[in-house]
Structures are given as structure tokens and as C-alpha cells.
C-alpha positions as CSV (number, residue, x, y, z in Angstrom):
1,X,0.0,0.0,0.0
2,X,1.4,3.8,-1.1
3,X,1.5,6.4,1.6
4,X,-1.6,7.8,-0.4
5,X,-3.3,5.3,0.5
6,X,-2.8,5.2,3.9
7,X,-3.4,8.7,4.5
8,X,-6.6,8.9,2.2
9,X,-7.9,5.2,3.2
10,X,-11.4,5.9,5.6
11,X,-11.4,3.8,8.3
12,X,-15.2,5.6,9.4
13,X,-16.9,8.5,8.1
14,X,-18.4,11.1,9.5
15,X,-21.5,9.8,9.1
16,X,-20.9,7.1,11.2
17,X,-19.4,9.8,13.7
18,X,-20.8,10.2,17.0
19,X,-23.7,12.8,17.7
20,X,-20.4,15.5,19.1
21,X,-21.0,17.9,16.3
22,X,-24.3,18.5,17.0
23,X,-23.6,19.4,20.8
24,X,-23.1,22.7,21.4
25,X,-19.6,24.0,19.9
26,X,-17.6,25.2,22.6
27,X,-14.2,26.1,20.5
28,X,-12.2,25.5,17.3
29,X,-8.5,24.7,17.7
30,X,-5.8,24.5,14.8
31,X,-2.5,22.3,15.7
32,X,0.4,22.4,14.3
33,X,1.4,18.8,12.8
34,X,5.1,17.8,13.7
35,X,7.2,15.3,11.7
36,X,8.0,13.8,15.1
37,X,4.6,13.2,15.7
38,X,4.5,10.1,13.3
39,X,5.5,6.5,14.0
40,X,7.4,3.9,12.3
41,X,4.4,3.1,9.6
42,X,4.3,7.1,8.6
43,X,1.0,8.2,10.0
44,X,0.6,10.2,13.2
45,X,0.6,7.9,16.4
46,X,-2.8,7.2,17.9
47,X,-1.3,8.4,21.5
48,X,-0.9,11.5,19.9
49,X,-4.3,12.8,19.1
50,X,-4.9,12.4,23.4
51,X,-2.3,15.3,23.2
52,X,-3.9,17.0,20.7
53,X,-6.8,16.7,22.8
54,X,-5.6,17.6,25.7
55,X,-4.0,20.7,23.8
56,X,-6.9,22.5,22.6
57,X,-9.2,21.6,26.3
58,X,-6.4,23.5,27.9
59,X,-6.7,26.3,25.1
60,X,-10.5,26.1,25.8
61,X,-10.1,26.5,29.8
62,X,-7.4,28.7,29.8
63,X,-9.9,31.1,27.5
64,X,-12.4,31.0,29.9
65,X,-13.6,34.3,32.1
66,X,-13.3,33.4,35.8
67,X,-11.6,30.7,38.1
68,X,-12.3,27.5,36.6
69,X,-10.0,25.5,39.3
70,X,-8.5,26.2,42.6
71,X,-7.0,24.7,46.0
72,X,-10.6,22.7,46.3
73,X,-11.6,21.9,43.3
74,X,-9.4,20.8,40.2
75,X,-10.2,19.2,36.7
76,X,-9.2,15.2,36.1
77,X,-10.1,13.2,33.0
78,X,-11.8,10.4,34.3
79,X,-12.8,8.6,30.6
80,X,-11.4,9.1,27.0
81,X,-13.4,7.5,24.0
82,X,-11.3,8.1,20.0
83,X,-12.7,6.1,17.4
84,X,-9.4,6.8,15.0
85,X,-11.7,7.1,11.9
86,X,-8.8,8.3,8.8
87,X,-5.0,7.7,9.3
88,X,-3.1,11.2,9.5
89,X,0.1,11.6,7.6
90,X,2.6,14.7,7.5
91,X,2.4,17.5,6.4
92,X,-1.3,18.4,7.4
93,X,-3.0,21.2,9.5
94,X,-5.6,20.4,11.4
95,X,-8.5,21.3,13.6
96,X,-9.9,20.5,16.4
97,X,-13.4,20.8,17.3
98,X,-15.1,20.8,21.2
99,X,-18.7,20.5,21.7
100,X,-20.6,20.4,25.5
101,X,-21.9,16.8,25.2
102,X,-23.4,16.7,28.7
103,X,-23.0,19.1,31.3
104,X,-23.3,17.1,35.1
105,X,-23.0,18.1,38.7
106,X,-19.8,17.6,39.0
107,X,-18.6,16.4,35.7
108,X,-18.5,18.0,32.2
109,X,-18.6,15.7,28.7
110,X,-16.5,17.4,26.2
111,X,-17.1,15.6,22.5
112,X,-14.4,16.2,19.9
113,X,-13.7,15.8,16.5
114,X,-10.5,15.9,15.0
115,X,-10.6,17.3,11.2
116,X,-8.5,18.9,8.4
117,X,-8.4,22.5,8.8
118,X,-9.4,23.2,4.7
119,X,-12.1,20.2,4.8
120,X,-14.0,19.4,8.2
121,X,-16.0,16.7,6.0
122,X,-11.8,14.8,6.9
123,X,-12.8,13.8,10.3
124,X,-9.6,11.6,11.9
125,X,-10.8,11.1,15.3
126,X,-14.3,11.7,17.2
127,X,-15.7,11.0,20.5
128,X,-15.3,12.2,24.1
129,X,-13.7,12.7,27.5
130,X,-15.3,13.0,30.5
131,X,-13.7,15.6,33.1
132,X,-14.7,15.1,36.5
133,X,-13.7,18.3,39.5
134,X,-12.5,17.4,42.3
135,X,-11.2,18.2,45.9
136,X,-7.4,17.5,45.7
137,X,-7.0,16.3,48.9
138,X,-10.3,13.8,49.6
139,X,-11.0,12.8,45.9
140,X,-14.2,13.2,46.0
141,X,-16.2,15.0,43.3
142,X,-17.1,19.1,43.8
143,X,-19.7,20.6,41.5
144,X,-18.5,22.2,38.5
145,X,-17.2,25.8,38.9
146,X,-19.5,28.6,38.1
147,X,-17.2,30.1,35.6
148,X,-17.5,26.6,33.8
149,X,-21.2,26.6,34.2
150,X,-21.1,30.1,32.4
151,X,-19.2,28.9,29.5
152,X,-21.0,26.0,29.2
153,X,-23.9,28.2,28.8
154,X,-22.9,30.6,26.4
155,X,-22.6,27.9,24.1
156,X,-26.0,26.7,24.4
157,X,-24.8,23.6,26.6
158,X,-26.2,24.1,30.1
């Protein structure tokens, strides 16, 4: 198989892509590809979209108007879900895309997709991760921060 064809082969579609997009969209994030992000067979490495991930939530929180953590209460992924749906080769810009899936008590449901910047039809990775607040020093579960509450709102997810 050609490099073409791995790059370009579908593994899903976006049709067969979770119902993430039609959450609420809480941001858009480009990321900048990196040749060391590929593995020995030439596509990007499937641990690598968790940082990609990870990458544009932190972009998302840090954006956001008003304490979203302190001393007492602090954000931890409690579940991840990627359904790798299109191998990703270099060079390639990318997007990606967070939606409020389900807003909880305590907890906050963040879908993503993960699509070509030029062509959002590309979709490479979709699902969620579930982020849980919490009190640091008894584990236990504290409700979400106002500030996320707020944000959550403004994008038509609370």
C-alpha cells in the first residue's frame, strides 16, 4: 500500500461519527502537525491525538472568564473515548473541534472531533472525555465551577 493510500484510506466516516457535532460548539482549535509526531508506519501515532486533545481543552479552559480550578476543586479526565476514523500523515494542518456533550453536577462531557483545517467533512478522530472536579485532597467529586457553568452556557450547553 502507497503512503496515499494510507493517508486517504477511511477507516469511518463522518456519518458514522458520534452525535459530538451536534452538541453545542464550545471552540475551534488548529494544531500544528510535527514530523515527530509520526510513527514507524508514517502516520501520526494514535497516542498523539490524546495530546492533541488535551492541547486545545487546555486552550479552551485557559480562554475561559473566571476561576475554573483552585485549591478545592481541580479538573481530572476520568474517561477518554477516540474512534481513530482516517490515518493522519505529514504534512497536514488540522483542527480541532469541542462540543458540550453533557454538562453534570460535578462532571463536564466534552465531544471532539479531530478534522482537516481546509475540509472538516476529513474527520480523523471523534468521541469524548469526560472531566470530573475534584477536591485534591479527599477525591471526591465538587460541582462544577460557576465560571465553567457560564461557559457552558454561552454555548448553548447548560
Amino acid at each position: 500500500m502507497s503512503r496515499s493510500d494510507r493517508s486517504d484510506a477511511p477507516t469511518g466516516s463522518a456519518a458514522a461519527a458520534p452525535a459530538a457535532a451536534s452538541a453545542p460548539l464550545l471552540g475551534r482549535y488548529p494544531v500544528a502537525l510535527r514530523w515527530r509526531d509520526l510513527d514507524a508506519f508514517n502516520h501520526v501515532n494514535n497516542g498523539n491525538f490524546l495530546t492533541f486533545l488535551e492541547e486545545a481543552r487546555l486552550r479552551w479552559l485557559s480562554a475561559i472568564e473566571g476561576p475554573w480550578f483552585d485549591e478545592h476543586s481541580m479538573p481530572v479526565v476520568a474517561a477518554i473515548q477516540a474512534n481513530y476514523r482516517r490515518q493522519l500523515g505529514w504534512p497536514a494542518e488540522i483542527e480541532v473541534e469541542l462540543y458540550a456533550e453533557r454538562v453534570g453536577r460535578s462532571s463536564l462531557t466534552v465531544g471532539h472531533r479531530i478534522v482537516a483545517r481546509e475540509d472538516a467533512s476529513l474527520l480523523y478522530v471523534d468521541g469524548h472525555v469526560v472531566v470530573v472536579w475534584i477536591d485534591p485532597a479527599s477525591g471526591r467529586s465538587t460541582p462544577l465551577p460557576p465560571a465553567i457553568l457560564a461557559a457552558c452556557e454561552r454555548a448553548g450547553g447548560a
